[in-house]
N, C-alpha and C positions, 0 to 999 in steps of 0.2 A: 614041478616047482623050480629045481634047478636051469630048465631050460630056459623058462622066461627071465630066471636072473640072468644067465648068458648073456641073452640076447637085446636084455639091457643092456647090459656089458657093453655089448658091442656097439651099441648107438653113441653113446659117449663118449668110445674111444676118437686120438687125434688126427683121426685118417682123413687124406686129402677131399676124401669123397663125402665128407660129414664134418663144412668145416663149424667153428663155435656158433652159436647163434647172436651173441655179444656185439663181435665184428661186422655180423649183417644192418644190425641196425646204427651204429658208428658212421660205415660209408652213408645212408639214409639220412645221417644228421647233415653230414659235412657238404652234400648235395643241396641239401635247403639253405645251408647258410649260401653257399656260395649263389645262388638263387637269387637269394633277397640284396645279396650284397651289387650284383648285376642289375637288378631292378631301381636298384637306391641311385646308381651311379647314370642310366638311362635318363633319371626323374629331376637331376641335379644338372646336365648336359641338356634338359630341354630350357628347365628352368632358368640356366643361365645364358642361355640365347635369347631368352624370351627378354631378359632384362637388359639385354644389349640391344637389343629392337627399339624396345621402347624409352629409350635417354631421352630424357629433352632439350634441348638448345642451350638453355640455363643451365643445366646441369653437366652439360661438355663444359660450356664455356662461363662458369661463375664468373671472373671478375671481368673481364668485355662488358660481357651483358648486364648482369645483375648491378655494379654498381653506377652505370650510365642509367640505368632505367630508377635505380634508388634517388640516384642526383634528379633527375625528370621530374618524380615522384615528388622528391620535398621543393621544387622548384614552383611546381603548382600547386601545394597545399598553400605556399604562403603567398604566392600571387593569388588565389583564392579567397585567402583570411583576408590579403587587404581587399580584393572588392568587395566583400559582405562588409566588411567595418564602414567602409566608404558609404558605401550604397545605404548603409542603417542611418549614416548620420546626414547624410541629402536626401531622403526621401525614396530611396529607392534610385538614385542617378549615382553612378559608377562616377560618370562625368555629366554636369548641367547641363541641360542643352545651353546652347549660347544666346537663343531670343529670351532665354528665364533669367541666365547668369547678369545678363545685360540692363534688365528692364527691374530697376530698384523695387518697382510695386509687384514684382510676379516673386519676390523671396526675402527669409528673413536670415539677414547675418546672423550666424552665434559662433564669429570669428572671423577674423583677417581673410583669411581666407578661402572660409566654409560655410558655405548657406544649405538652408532649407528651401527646396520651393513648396510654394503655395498649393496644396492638391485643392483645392476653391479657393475664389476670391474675386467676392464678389456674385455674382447670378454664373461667374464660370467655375467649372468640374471639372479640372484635371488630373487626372488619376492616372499616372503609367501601371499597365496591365501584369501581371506575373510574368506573361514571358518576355515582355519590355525589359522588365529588370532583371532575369537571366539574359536575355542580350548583352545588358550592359556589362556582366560579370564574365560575359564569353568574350566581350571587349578588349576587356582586362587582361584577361591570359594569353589570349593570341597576340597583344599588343607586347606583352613583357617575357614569357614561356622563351622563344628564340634568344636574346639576349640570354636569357639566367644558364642555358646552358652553352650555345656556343661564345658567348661575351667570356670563358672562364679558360687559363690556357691547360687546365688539369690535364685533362685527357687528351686534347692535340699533342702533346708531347709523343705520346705513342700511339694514339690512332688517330682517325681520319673521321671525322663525322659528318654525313651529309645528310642533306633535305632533298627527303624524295619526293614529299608532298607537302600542300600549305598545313597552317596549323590549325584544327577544326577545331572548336572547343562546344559543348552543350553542356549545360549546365543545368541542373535539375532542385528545384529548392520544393523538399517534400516537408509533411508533420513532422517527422523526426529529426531532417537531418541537412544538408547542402551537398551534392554530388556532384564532382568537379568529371566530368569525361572527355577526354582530347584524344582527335584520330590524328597523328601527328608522323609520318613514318621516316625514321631516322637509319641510316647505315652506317654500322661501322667497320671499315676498315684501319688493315694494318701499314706500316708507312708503306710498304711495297707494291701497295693498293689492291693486298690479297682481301677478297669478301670474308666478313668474318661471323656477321651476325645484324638481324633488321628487328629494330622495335618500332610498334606499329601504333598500340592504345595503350594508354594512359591514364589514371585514377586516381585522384582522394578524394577525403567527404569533409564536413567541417560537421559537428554537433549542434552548430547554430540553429534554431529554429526559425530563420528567414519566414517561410511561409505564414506560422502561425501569427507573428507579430505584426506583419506585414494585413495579414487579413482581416486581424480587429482593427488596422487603424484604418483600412478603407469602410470597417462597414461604420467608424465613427463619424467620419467626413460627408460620410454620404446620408446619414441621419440627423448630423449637423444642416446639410442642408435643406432638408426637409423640415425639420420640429424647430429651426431656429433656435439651439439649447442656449447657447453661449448671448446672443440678444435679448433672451425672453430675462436670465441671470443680471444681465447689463440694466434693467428695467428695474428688477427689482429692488440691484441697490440704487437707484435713483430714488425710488419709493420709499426707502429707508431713510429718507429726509434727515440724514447726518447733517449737523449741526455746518460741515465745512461742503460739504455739497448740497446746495439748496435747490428744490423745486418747485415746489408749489408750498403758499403756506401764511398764516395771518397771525400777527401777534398784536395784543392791546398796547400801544404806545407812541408816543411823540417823537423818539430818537430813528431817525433815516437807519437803517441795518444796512450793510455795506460787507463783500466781500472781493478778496483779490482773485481776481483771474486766474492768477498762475497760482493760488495757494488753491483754488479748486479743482485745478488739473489735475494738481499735485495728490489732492487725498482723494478725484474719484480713481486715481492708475493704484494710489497702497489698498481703494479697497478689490481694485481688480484683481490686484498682486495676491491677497492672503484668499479671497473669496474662490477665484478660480482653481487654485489648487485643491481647495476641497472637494471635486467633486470625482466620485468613483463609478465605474464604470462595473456593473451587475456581471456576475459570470467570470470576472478577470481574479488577482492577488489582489485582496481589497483589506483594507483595515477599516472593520465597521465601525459606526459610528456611535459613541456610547449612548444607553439607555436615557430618556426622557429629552431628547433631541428631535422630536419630531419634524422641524421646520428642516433641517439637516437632511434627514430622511426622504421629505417628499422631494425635496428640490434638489439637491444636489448627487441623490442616488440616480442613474441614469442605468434604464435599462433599454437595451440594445435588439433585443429579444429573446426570449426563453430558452431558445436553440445556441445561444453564444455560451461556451463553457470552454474555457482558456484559463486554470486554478494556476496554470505556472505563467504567463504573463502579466504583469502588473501594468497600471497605466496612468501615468501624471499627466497634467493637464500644469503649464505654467504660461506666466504673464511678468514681463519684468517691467520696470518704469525705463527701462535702458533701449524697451523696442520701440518703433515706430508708433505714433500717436498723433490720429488726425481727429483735432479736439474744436469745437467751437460751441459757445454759450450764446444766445439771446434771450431777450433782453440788455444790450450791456451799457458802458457808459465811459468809453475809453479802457480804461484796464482791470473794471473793479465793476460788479453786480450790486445796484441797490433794489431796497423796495420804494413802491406808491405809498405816499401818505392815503389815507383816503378816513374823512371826518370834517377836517375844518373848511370847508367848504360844501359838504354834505348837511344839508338843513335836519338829516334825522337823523344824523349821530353826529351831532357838532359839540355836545358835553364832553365828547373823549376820543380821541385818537386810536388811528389802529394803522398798521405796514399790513401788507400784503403784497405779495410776490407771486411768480410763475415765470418760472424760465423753463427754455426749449434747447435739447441737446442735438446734439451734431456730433458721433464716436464710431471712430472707424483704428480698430488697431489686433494686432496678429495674436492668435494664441498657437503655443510648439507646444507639441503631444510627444512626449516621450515614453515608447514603450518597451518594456525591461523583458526581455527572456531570463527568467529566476531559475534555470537549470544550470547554465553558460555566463549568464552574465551579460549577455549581447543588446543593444541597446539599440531601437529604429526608429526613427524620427520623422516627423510629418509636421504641417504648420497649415493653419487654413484662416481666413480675417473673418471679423467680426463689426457688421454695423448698424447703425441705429440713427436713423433721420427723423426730426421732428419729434424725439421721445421714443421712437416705432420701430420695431425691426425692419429693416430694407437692405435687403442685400442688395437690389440694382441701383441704390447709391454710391456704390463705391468708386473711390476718387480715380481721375483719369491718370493713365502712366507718368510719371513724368518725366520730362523732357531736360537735357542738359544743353548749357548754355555755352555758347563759343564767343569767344573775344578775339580781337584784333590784336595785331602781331604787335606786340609791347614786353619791353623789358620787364623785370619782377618790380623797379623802383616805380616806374611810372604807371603800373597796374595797381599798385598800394596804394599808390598817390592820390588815383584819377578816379579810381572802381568808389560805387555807391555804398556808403560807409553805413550800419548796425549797428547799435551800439547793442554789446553783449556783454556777459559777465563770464570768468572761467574762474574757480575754486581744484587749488591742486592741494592733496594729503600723499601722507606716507600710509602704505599701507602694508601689512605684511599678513599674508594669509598663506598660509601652508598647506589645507585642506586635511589637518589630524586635529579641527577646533581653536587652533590658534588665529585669530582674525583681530586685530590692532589697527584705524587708523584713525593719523593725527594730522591738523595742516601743517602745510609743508611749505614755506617762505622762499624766495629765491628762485623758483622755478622758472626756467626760461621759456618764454611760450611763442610759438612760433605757426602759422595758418600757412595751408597749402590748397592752393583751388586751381585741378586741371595743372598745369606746367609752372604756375606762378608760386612765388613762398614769400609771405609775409613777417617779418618781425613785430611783434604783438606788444612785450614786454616783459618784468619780472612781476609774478605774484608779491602781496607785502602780507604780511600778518597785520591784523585787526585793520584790514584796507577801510578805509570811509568809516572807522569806527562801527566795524559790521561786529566787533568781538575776535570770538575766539575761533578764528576761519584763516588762512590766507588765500589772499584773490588779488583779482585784476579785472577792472573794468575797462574797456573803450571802444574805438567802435574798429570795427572787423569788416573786409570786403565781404560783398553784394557775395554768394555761392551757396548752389543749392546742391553741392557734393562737395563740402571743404573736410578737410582732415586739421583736427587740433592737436597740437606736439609739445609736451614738456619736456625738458629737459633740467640734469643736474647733476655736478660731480658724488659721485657715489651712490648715483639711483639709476633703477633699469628707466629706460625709456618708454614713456605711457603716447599714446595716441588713440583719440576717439574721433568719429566719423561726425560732422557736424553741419547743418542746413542752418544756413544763418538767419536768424527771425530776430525782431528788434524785443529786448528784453530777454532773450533766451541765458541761461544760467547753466554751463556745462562742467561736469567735475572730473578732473585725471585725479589718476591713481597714481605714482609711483613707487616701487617695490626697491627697499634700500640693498646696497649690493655690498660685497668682502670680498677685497682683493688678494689673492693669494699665487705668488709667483709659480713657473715651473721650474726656474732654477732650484726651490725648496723641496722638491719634489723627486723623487725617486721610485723607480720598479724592479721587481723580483720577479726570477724565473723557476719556477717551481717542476720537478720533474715529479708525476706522483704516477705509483705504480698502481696496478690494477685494483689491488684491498684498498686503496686509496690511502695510501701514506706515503710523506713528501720522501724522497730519497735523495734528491739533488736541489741546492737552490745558489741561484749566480744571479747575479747584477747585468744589468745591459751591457755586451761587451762593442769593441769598436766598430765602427762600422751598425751599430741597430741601433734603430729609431723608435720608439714608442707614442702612437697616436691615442691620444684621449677623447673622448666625448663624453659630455654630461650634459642630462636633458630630464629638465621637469618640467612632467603634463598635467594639468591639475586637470579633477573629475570631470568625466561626459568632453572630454576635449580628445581630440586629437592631433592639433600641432604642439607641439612643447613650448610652455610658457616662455624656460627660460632654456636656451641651449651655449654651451659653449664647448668648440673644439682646438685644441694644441697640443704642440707636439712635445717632446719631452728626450732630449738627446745631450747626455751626459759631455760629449767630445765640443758642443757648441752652446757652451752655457750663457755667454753675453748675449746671444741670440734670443733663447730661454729665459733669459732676466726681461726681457725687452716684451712679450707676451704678454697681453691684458688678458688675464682670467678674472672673473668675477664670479664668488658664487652665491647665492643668497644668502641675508642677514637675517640676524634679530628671531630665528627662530629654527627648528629642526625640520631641512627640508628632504624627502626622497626623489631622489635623484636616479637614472636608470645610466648604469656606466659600460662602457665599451673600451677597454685598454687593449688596441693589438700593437704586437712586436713586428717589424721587419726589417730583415736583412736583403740589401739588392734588390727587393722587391719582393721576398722569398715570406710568408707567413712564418713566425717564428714560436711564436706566443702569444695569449692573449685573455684575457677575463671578462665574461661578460653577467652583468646582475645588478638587481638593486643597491645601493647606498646610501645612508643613512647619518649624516656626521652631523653630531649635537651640537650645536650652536653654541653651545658653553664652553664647550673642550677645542671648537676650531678657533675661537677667537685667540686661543691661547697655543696653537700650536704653532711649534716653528718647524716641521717637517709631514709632509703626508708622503706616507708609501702605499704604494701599490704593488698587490700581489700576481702573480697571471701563471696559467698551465701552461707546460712547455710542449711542445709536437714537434723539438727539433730532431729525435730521432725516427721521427715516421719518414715512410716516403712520402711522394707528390702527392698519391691519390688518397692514403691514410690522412694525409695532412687535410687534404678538404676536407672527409667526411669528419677531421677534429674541427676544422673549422664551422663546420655546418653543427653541431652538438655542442658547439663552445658552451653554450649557458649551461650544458651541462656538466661538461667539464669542468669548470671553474667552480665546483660547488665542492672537490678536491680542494681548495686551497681560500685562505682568511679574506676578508673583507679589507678595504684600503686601511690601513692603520696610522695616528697620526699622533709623531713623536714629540719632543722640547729640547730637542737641538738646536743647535743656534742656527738659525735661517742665516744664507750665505747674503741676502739681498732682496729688493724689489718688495713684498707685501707688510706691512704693515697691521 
């Protein structure tokens, strides 16, 4: 027993030969750590080569590249957005061809300077195809794309941008969306003319649904011409033997029954006007038609085919008395429709008298389809004619082109002189529509009226109130040069300027509008420069200092339009106020108008500040004010290239700082 304790003993003891067993596994630790820590450090050195390998171009060079291709980017979304607006409100034409623009009977104005064309008219089908109208829209961008970015000196300052190839554009208009793609390959270099970076394709999309709108209104046009909807409708209110349009019809008595010409024209277009719009389109946005309407139902529900199902496009059908209308009645009698006696001369009904009538129409005139994408907003428009020979649908009746007339080399005196005289009537009103339900008009006296046909201009005369003892109207009667394309012109201090297109016919009756105006100086007028920091709160505000100019624009477009009714632009520069007093601004009267405003600053030519956004000034409180100000975001501490991209976001920016505000200072001069 004592042996084997020994000889424990001696195992234990701290002899070199027997060292702890502790120690042994200590090193064993420190070996693995350092192990892993080896291993971690291999995994870290491949890893981060691997991530040098693969940088991308963009990501050396963010501002080169990323914000030229950013500018690229919003340069063709909104060269994009206007051709889809474009192209919605022509028919699908970016730009009209010029044998449609030209030929009065191939389209219908719905503005100075924006028609519709005709997709039929007539026994002809013209329909431009889906990729027609992406052509147009690839038009568009490669016609404007080069200007938006090299027309701007931003980026020349410090680089070089060239065109290495033309500018492609394909444009894709699917169910959901509009896809703008352009192969466009731009370089840029630095001034030294070191290579520094190539952008090659290009993208954005719009939300518009181009196609779907675009699709109901070809498969309308093209069922139109088939089922004759819109003539078989033309038929029936003939049929509806309204008391002021008469067709057929016998009444027991001895007094001649007699109507006017023009009072027939006149009530069969109010019933085209309300009838036509009634009618809906199956499959589209429709608001049906209430219960026990049955005649409603068969006839003016239009179904397309059972395969059309389009719930977010909606579809109007309009007709105004203001479009074209090619109207003729017989039986007539000069300018007035009677009946046949038919009795006192009849040996078998000579106890009593009876009238009886039957008259034969002659109607040829345009209906515009306007169809609404109820997602977006976006509106696409189409027009196609309607006519009716003998009572009958016939579309190969439709009237021959017509032709413009040229004259002999004559001054404007001796053209008014000599030219074959019409006698016509014009009716001018005040009218003031705003498009928020305010609509006012009254006639308007004094109006200066003045005809223009081709190069010549006529002076006409002034409208009177209760002209010829007509009432409560003012007009002008007399006769008007021979033109079958005249333009009628009122004018009047303190009214916008009205002009309607006019084909002169003897007895014709034409009505301007005039929209009353408030003049308001820019010497009364001042702008703030507002610094607002990121949380958006003003930190800085200073007045135009010397040397900066302030340019204004104001522009109102009333609904479904696209040129601005009313625009007015001026400048506004503290240092040169008699100048500024001397500015006719005019803004609209008599009611509360929205207005889309543009206020930029510039120094040298330099952007300085600017606001961009709706306006709204209440026609109560502007009559009375003797100062309007204007407020605008400042970008004078950005650089060059910061500064475009505030200038390209302006409308957003300017949402940092107040609306024009309009004080009761005493106006220095000029508005009234």
């Amino acid at each position: 027993m004592d042996k084997k304790r020994c000889s424990a003993a001696s195992r234990t003891s701290r002899s070199p030969l027997y060292p702890p067993q502790s120690n042994k596994k200590g090193q064993v630790t420190v070996f693995i750590i350092l192990g892993i820590l080896l291993l971690m450090a291999v995994v870290l050195v491949i890893v981060f080569r691997k991530e040098i390998v693969q940088f991308k171009p963009e990501e050396v060079l963010p501002t080169e590249r990323g914000k030229v291709q950013q500018f690229i980017t919003a340069c063709l979304e909104t060269l994009g957005n206007e051709a889809v607006a474009r192209a919605g409100q022509q028919g699908g034409y970016v730009q009209v061809p010029e044998e449609i623009a030209t030929a009065a009977n191939l389209h219908l104005k719905t503005a100075p300077f924006l028609l519709v064309p005709f997709w039929a008219y007539g026994e002809t089908l013209r329909i431009p195809s889906l990729e027609e109208v992406e052509e147009g829209l690839d038009g568009h961008i490669e016609r404007g794309l080069r200007e938006c970015l090299l027309g701007t000196t931003a980026f020349q300052e410090r680089y070089d941008l060239l065109e290495r190839s033309p500018i492609t554009a394909e444009t894709q208009a699917t169910n959901e969306k509009v896809l703008f793609n352009v192969l466009w390959v731009v370089e840029i270099r630095d001034k030294a003319g070191n290579f520094i970076t190539e952008l090659r394709e290009h993208s954005a999309d719009s939300d518009v649904k181009l196609k779907n709108a675009y699709d109901v209104a070809r498969r309308i046009v093209e069922r139109e011409m088939r089922e004759v909807k819109f003539e078989d409708l033309t038929q029936d209110l003939l049929a509806l033997e309204s008391p002021n349009v008469p067709l057929s019809g016998l009444e027991v008595g001895c007094t001649q029954k007699t109507w006017r010409i023009s009072d027939v024209k006149a009530a069969l277009q109010e019933l085209l006007r309300v009838n036509i719009g009634q009618v809906r389109i199956e499959g589209t946005d429709v608001l049906e038609f209430p219960e026990g309407f049955p005649y409603y139902e068969n006839h003016y529900s239009w179904n397309l085919g059972d395969d059309l199902r389009e719930p977010k496009v909606s579809v109007v059908f309009r007709y105004s008395p203001t479009f074209p209308f090619a109207f003729d009645v017989r039986p007539r009698g000069g300018t007035t429709l009677r009946s046949s006696p038919l009795g006192s001369n009849n040996e078998l009904v000579s106890f009593f008298c009876l009238q009886t009538w039957k008259f034969v129409y002659d109607v040829s005139y345009p209906v515009l389809v306007e169809l609404r994408d109820e997602t977006t907003g976006y509106t696409f428009k189409t027009a196609f004619t309607v006519h009716l020979n003998n009572n009958l649908p016939d579309r190969s009746a439709a009237a021959a082109p017509e032709t413009t007339l040229f004259f002999d080399a004559v001054n404007d005196e001796e053209y008014c002189q000599e030219s074959q005289k019409v006698l016509m009537a014009a009716f001018t009103y005040s009218l003031v529509d705003n498009d928020r339900g305010v609509y006012n008009a009254e006639p308007l006296e004094d109006v200066d009226l003045r005809f223009t046909c081709i190069r010549y201009e006529c002076p006409i005369g002034k409208t009177e109130y209760d002209f010829a003892g007509l009432g409560d109207v003012a007009a002008y009667r007399t006769n008007f040069p021979y033109c079958v394309g005249g333009i009628l012109r009122g004018t009047r201090d303190g009214y916008k300027e009205s002009w309607k297109r006019v084909v002169t016919a003897p007895g014709r009756e034409t009505e301007l509008y005039l929209a009353p105006l408030f003049p308001f100086s820019p010497a009364n007028m001042q702008v703030l420069k507002h610094q607002v920091d990121d949380s958006g709160r003003i930190r800085t505000t200073a007045p135009l200092e010397e040397g900066e100019k302030a340019l204004v624009k104001l522009s109102f477009t009333k609904a479904n339009e696209l040129e601005p009714f009313h625009e007015q632009t001026f400048v506004i520069d503290p240092a040169a106020q008699e100048i500024s007093s001397k500015q006719d601004v005019q803004l609209l009267a008599e009611a509360d108008f929205t207005y889309d405003l543009e206020v930029l600053i510039f120094a040298e030519g330099t952007f300085v500040s600017g606001y961009q956004g709706k306006w709204t000034p209440p026609w109560r409180d502007l009559q009375q004010a003797q100062e309007i100000i204007f407020h605008t975001a400042s970008a004078e501490e950005l650089d060059d290239e910061e500064r475009l991209l505030f200038f390209a976001a302006l409308e957003e920016k300017s949402s940092g700082v107040a609306a024009p505000e309009m004080g009761m200072e005493q106006r220095t001069g000029g508005a009234s």
